[in-house]
Residue frames as qw, qx, qy, qz and C-alpha x, y, z in Angstrom:
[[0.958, -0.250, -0.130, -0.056, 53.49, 107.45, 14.58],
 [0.377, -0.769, 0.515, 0.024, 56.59, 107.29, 16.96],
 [0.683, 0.448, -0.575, -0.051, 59.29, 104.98, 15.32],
 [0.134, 0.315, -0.882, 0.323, 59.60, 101.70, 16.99],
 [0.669, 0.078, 0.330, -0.661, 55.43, 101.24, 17.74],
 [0.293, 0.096, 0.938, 0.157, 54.19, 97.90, 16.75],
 [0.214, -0.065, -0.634, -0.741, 52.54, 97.68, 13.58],
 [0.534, -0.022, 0.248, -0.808, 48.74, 97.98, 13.46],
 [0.001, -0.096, -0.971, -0.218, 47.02, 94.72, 12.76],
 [0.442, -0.111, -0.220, -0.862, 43.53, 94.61, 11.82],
 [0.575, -0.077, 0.744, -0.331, 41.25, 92.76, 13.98],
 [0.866, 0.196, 0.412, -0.204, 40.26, 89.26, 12.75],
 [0.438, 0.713, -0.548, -0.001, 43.94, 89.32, 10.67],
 [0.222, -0.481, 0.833, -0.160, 45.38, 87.17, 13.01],
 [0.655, -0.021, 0.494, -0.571, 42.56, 84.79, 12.73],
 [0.575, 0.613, -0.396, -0.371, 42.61, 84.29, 8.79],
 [0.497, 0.363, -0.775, -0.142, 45.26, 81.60, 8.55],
 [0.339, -0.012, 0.874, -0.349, 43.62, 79.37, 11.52],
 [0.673, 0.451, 0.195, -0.554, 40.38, 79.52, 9.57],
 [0.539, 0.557, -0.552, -0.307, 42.47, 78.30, 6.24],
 [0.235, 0.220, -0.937, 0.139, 43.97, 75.41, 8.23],
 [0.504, 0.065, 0.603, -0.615, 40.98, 74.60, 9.50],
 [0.667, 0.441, -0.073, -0.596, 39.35, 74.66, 6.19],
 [0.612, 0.423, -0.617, -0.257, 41.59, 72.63, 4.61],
 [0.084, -0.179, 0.964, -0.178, 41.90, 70.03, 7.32],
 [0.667, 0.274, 0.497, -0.483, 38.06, 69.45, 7.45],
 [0.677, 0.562, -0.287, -0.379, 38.43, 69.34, 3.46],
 [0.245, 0.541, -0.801, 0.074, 41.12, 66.72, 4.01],
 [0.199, -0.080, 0.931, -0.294, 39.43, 64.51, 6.61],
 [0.542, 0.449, 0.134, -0.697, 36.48, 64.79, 4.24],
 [0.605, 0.546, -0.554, -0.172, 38.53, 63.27, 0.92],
 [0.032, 0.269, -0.952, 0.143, 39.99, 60.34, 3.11],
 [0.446, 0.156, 0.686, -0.554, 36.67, 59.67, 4.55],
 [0.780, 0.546, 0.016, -0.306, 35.31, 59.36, 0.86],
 [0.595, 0.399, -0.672, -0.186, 37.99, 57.55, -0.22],
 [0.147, 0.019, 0.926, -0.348, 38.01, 55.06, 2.94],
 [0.477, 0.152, 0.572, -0.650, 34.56, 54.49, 2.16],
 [0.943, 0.167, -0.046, -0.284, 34.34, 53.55, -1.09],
 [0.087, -0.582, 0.762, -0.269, 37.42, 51.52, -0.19],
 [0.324, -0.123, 0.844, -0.409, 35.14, 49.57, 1.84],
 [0.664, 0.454, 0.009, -0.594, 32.54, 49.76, -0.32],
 [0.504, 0.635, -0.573, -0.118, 35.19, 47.73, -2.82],
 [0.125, -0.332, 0.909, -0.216, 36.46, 45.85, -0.31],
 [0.535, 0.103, 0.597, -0.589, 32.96, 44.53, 0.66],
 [0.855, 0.431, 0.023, -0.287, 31.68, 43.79, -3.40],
 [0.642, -0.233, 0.608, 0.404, 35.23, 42.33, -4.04],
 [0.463, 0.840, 0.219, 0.176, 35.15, 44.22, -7.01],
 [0.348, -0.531, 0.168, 0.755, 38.57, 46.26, -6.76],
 [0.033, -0.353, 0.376, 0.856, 38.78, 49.18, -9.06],
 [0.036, 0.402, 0.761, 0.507, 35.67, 49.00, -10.15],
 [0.188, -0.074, 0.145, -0.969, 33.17, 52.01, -9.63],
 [0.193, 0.297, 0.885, -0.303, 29.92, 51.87, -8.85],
 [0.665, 0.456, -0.101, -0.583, 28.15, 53.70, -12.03],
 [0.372, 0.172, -0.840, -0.355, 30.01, 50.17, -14.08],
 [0.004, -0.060, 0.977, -0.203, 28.49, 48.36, -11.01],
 [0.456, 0.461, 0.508, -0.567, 25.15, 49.68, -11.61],
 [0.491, 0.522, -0.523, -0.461, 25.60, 49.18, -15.26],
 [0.335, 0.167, -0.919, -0.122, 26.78, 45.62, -14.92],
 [0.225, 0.214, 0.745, -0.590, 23.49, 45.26, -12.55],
 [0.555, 0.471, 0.153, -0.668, 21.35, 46.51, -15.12],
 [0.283, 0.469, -0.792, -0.269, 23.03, 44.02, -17.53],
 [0.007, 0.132, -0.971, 0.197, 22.52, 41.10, -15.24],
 [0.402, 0.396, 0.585, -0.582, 18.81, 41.75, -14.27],
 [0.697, 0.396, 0.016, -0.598, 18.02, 42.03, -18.33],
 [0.387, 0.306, -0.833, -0.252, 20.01, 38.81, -18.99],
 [0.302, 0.009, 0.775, -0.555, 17.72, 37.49, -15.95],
 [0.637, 0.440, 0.297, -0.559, 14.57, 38.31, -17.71],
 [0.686, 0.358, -0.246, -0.584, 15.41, 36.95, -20.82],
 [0.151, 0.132, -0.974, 0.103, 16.73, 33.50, -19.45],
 [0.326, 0.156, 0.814, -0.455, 13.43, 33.40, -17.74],
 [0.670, 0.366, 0.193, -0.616, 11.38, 33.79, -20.73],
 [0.598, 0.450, -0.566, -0.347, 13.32, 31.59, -22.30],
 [0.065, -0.109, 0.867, -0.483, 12.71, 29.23, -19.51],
 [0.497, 0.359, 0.376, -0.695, 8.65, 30.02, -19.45],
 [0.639, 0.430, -0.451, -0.451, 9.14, 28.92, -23.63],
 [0.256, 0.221, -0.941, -0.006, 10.60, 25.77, -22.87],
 [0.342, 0.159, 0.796, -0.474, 8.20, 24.81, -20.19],
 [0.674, 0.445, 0.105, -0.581, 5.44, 25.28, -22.58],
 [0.446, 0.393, -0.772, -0.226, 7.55, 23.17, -25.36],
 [0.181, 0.102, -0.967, 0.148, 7.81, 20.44, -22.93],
 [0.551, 0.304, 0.404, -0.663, 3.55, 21.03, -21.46],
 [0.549, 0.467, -0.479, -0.502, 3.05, 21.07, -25.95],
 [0.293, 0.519, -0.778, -0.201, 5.09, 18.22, -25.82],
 [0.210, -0.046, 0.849, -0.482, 3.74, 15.99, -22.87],
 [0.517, 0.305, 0.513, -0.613, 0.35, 16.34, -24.26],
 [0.655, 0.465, -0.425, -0.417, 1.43, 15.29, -27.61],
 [0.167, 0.351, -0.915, 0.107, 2.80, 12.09, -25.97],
 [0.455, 0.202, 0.723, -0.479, -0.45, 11.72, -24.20],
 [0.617, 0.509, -0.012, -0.600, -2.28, 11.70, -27.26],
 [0.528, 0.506, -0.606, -0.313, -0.05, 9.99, -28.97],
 [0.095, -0.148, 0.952, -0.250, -0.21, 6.98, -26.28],
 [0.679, 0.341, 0.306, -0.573, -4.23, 7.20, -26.37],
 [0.586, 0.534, -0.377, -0.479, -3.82, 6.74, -30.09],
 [0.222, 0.472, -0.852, 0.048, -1.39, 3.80, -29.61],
 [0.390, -0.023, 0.821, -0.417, -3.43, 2.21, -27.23],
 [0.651, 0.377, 0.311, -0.581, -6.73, 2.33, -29.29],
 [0.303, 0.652, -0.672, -0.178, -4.37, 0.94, -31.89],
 [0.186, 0.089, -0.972, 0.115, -3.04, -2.22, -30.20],
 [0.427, 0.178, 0.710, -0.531, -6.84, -2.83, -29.18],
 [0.637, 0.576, -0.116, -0.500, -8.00, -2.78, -32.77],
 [0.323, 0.522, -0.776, -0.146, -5.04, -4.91, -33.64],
 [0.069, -0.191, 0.951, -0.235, -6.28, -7.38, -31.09],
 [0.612, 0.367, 0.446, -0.540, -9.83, -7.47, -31.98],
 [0.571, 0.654, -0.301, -0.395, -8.74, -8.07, -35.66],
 [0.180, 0.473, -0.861, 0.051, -6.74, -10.89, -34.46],
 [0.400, 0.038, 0.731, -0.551, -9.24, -12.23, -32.61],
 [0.693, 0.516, 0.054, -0.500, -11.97, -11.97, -35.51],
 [0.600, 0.517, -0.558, -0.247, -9.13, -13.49, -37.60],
 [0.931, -0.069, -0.342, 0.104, -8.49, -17.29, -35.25],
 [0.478, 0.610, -0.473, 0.419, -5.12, -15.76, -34.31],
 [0.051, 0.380, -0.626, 0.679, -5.56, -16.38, -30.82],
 [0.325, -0.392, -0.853, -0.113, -7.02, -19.01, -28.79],
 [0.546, -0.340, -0.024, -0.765, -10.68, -17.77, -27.09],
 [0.322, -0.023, -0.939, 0.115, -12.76, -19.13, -24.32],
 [0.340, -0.111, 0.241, -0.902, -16.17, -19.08, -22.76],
 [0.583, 0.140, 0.697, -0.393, -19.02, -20.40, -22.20],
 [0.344, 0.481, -0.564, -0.576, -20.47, -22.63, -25.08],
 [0.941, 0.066, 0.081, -0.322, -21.41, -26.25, -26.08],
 [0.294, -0.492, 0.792, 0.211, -19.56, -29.50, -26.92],
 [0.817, 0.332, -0.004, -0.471, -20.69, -31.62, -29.83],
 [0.135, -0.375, 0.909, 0.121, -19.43, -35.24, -30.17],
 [0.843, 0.374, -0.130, -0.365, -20.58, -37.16, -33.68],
 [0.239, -0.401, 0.852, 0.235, -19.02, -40.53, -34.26],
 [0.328, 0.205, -0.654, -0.650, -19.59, -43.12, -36.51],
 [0.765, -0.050, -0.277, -0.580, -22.38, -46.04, -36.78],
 [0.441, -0.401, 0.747, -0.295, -22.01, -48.93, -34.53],
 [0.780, 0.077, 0.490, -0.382, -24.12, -50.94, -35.91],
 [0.472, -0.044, 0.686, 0.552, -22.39, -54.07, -38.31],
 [0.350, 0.361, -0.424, -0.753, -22.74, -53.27, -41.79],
 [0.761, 0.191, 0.590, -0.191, -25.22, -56.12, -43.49],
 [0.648, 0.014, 0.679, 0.345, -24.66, -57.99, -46.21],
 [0.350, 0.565, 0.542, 0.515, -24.52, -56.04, -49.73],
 [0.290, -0.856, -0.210, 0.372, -24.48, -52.79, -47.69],
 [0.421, 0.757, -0.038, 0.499, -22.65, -49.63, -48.39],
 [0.636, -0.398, -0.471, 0.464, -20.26, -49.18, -45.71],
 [0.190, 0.289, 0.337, 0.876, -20.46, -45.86, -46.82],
 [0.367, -0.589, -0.352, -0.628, -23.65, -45.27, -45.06],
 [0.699, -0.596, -0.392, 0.051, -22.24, -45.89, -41.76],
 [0.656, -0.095, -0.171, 0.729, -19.44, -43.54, -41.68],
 [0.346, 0.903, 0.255, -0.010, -20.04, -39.79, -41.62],
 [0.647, 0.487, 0.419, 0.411, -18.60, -37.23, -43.89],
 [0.351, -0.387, -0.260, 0.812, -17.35, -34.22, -44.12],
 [0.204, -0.534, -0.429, -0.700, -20.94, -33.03, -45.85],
 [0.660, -0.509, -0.552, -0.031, -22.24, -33.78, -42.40],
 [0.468, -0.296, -0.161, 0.817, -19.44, -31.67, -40.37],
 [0.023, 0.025, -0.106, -0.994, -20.18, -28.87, -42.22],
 [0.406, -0.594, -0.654, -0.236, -23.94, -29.53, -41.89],
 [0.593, -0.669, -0.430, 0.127, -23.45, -29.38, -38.26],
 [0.328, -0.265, 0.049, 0.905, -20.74, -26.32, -38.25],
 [0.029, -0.272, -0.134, -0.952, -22.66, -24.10, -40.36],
 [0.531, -0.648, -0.545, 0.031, -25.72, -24.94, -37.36],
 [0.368, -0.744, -0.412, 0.375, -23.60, -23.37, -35.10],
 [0.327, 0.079, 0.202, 0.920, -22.90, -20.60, -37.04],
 [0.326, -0.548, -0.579, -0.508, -26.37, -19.81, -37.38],
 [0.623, -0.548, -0.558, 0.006, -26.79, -20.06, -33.94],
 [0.019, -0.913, 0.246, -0.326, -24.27, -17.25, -33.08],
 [0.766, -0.577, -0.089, 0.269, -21.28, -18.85, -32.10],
 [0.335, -0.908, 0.232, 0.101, -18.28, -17.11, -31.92],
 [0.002, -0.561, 0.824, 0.082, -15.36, -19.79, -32.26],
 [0.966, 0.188, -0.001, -0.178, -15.54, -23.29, -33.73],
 [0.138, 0.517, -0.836, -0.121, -12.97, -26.23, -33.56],
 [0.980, -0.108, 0.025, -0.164, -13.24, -29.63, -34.62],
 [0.926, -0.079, -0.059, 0.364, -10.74, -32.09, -33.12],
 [0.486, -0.645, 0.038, 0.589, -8.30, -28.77, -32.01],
 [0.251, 0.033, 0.389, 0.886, -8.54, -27.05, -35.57],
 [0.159, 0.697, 0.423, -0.556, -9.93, -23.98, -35.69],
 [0.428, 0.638, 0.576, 0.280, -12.33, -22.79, -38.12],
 [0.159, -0.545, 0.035, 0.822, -11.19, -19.56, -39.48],
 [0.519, 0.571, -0.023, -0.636, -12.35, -17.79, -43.22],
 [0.510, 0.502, -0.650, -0.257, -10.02, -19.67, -45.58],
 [0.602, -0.144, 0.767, -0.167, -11.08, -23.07, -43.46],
 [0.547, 0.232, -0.513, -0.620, -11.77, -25.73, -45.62],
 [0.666, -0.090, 0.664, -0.329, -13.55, -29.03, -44.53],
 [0.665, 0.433, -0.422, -0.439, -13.23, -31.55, -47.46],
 [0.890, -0.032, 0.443, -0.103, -12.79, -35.58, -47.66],
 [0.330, 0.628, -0.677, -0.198, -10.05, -37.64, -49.61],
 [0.435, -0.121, -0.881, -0.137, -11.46, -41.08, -50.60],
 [0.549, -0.517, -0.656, 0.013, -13.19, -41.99, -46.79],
 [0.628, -0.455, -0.433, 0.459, -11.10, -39.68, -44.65],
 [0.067, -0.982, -0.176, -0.015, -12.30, -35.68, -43.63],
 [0.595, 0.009, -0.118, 0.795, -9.37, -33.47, -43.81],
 [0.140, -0.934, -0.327, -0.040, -9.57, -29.79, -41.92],
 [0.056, -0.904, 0.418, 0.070, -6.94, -26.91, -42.54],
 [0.548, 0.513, -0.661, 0.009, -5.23, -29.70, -44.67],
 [0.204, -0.392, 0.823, -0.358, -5.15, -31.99, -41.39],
 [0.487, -0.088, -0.843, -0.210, -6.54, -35.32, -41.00],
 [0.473, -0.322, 0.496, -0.653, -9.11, -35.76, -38.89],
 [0.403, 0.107, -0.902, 0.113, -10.23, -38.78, -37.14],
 [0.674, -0.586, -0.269, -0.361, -13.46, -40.09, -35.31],
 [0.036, 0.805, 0.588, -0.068, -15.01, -39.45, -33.08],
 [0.189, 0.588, 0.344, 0.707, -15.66, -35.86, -34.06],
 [0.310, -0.651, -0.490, 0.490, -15.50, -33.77, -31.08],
 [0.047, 0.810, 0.298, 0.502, -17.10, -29.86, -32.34],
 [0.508, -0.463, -0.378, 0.620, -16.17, -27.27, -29.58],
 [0.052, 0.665, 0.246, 0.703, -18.15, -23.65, -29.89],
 [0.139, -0.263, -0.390, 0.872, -18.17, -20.34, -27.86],
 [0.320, -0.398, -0.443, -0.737, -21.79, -18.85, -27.89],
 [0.595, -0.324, 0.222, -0.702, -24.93, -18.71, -25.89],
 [0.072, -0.129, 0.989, 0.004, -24.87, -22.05, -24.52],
 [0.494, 0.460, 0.518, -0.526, -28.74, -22.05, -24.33],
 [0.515, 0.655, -0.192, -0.519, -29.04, -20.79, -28.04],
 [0.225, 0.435, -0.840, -0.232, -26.49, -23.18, -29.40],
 [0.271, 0.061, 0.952, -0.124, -28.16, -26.67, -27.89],
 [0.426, 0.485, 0.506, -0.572, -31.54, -24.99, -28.83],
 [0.578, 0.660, -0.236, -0.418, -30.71, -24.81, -32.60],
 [0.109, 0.392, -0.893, -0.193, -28.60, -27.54, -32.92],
 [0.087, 0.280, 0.941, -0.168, -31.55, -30.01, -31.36],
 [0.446, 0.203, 0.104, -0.865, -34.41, -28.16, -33.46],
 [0.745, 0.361, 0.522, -0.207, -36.80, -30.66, -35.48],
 [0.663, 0.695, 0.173, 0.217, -35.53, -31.49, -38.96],
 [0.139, -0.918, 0.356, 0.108, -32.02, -30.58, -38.03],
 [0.401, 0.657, -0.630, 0.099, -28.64, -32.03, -38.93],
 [0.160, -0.330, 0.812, -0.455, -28.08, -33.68, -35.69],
 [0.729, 0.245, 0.525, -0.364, -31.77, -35.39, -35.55],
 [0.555, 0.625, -0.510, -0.206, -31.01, -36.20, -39.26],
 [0.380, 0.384, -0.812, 0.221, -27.87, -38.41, -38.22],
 [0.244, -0.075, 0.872, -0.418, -29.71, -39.98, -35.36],
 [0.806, 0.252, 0.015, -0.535, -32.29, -41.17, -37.19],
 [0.616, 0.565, -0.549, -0.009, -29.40, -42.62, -39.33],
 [0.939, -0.198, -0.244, 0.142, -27.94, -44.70, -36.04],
 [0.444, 0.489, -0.237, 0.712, -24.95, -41.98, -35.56],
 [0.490, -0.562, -0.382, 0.546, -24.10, -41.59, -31.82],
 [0.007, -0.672, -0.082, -0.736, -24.93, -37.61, -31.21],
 [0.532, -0.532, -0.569, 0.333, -23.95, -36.05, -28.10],
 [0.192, 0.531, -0.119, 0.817, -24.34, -32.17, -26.81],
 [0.615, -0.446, -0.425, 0.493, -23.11, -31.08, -23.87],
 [0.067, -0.975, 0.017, -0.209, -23.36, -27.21, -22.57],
 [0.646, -0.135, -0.281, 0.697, -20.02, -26.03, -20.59],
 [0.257, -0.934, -0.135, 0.207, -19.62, -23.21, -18.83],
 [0.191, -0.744, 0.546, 0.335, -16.15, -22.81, -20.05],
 [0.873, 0.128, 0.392, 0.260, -14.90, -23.91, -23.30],
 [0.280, -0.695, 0.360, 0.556, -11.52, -23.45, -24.67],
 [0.751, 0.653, 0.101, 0.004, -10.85, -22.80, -28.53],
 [0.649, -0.382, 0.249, 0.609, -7.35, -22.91, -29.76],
 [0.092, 0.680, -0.325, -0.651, -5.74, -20.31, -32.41],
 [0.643, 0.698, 0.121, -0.293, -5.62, -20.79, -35.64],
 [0.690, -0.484, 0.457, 0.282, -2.28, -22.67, -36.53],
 [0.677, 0.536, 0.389, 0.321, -2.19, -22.52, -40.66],
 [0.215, -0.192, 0.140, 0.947, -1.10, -19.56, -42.72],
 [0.207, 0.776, 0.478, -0.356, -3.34, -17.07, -43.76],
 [0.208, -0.312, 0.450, 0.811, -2.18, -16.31, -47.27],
 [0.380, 0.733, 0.353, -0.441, -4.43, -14.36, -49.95],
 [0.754, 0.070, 0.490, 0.432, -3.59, -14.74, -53.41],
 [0.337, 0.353, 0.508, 0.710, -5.36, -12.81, -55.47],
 [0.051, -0.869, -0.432, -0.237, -7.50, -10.64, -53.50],
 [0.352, -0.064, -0.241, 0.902, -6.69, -6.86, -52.10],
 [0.006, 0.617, 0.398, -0.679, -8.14, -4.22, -50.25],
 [0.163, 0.855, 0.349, 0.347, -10.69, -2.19, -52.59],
 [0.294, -0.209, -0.263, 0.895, -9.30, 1.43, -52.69]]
């Protein structure tokens, strides 16, 4: 080879170090492009510096604290369903309660009643007393009240008052010297009787043959009964105290 010839070069030598810079720029605009992206990625979850295996970790985190707030959501609801229907029950109960409480009051005077029913109004003899008489035989008595109260018992009424005192269990109907005392009160003619019942039934026993009432009119003793469509008993105004007895267990 003649001294001063230009060195041989092997084809596709020159070529070599374009290829390298080539390589490495693509490799370069590659690494920006993955780091601009997750960049944005970051930018976008506002999450800086936080990767996205923690963020799919702290996803799978969230979604199993999800599920067990909701079943502990799904438990309550049932608690409070449980809870609703123990309130409904427990109102039923309450109710069937204060209706017992008021039938038991009712049975016991405690409260004034009204319906249909009769009036009965007994007073005393008009007629003078004669000479050597018992005046005693023109007045009546409080055998004779209770005569004509336990009538309409018999007869199915319901409520009894004489002269606005109602008859209840521990009534008593009794007489000191001339004058009738009821639930310890004084009573005074005329004698006015006031019962809830079949009005029909009540007149119809009270005015049978060989009754109380036909009794005292024989005797001269003004007797009047009157049906009503509407008569009004009052409560039971005494105390209702039990001495010695108690519920049987």
């Amino acid at each position: 080879m003649a001294s001063g010839a230009p060195p041989l070069v092997r084809p596709g030598a020159a070529r070599w170090p374009l290829l390298l810079a080539g390589l490495f720029a693509v490799a370069g605009f590659l690494l920006a492009a993955q780091v601009r992206t997750e960049l944005l990625i970051r930018r976008h979850l506002q999450v800086p510096g936080v990767r996205l295996g923690e963020l799919g970790v702290r996803l799978q985190e969230l979604e199993h604290r999800r599920a067990v707030l909701e079943a502990e959501l799904a438990e309550l609801r049932d608690q409070i369903a449980e809870a609703e229907r123990e309130a409904a029950v427990g109102q039923s109960s309450l109710a069937r309660q204060n209706r017992r409480v008021r039938d038991l009051r009712v049975l016991a005077g405690l409260v004034p009643l009204e319906g249909p029913g009769v009036v009965v109004e007994l007073r005393d003899s008009p007629r003078p007393i004669r000479p050597g008489e018992d005046p005693n035989k023109t007045i009546l008595h409080y055998t004779d009240l209770h005569a004509v109260v336990n009538d309409l018992w018999a007869a199915g009424a319901d409520a009894v008052a004489i002269n606005g005192e109602r008859l209840v269990g521990i009534t008593g109907i009794s007489c000191v010297g001339t004058t009738i005392l009821c639930n310890t009160k004084r009573l005074a003619p005329p004698y006015r009787l006031e019962a809830i019942g079949d009005p029909d039934a009540l007149v119809r026993y009270l005015r049978r043959p060989g009754g109380p009432l036909e009794v005292l009119e024989a005797f001269g003793f003004p007797v009047q009964v009157t049906p009503q469509a509407r008569v009004r008993v009052p409560a039971y105004r005494g105390i209702l105290h039990v001495t010695y007895a108690r519920p049987q267990e």
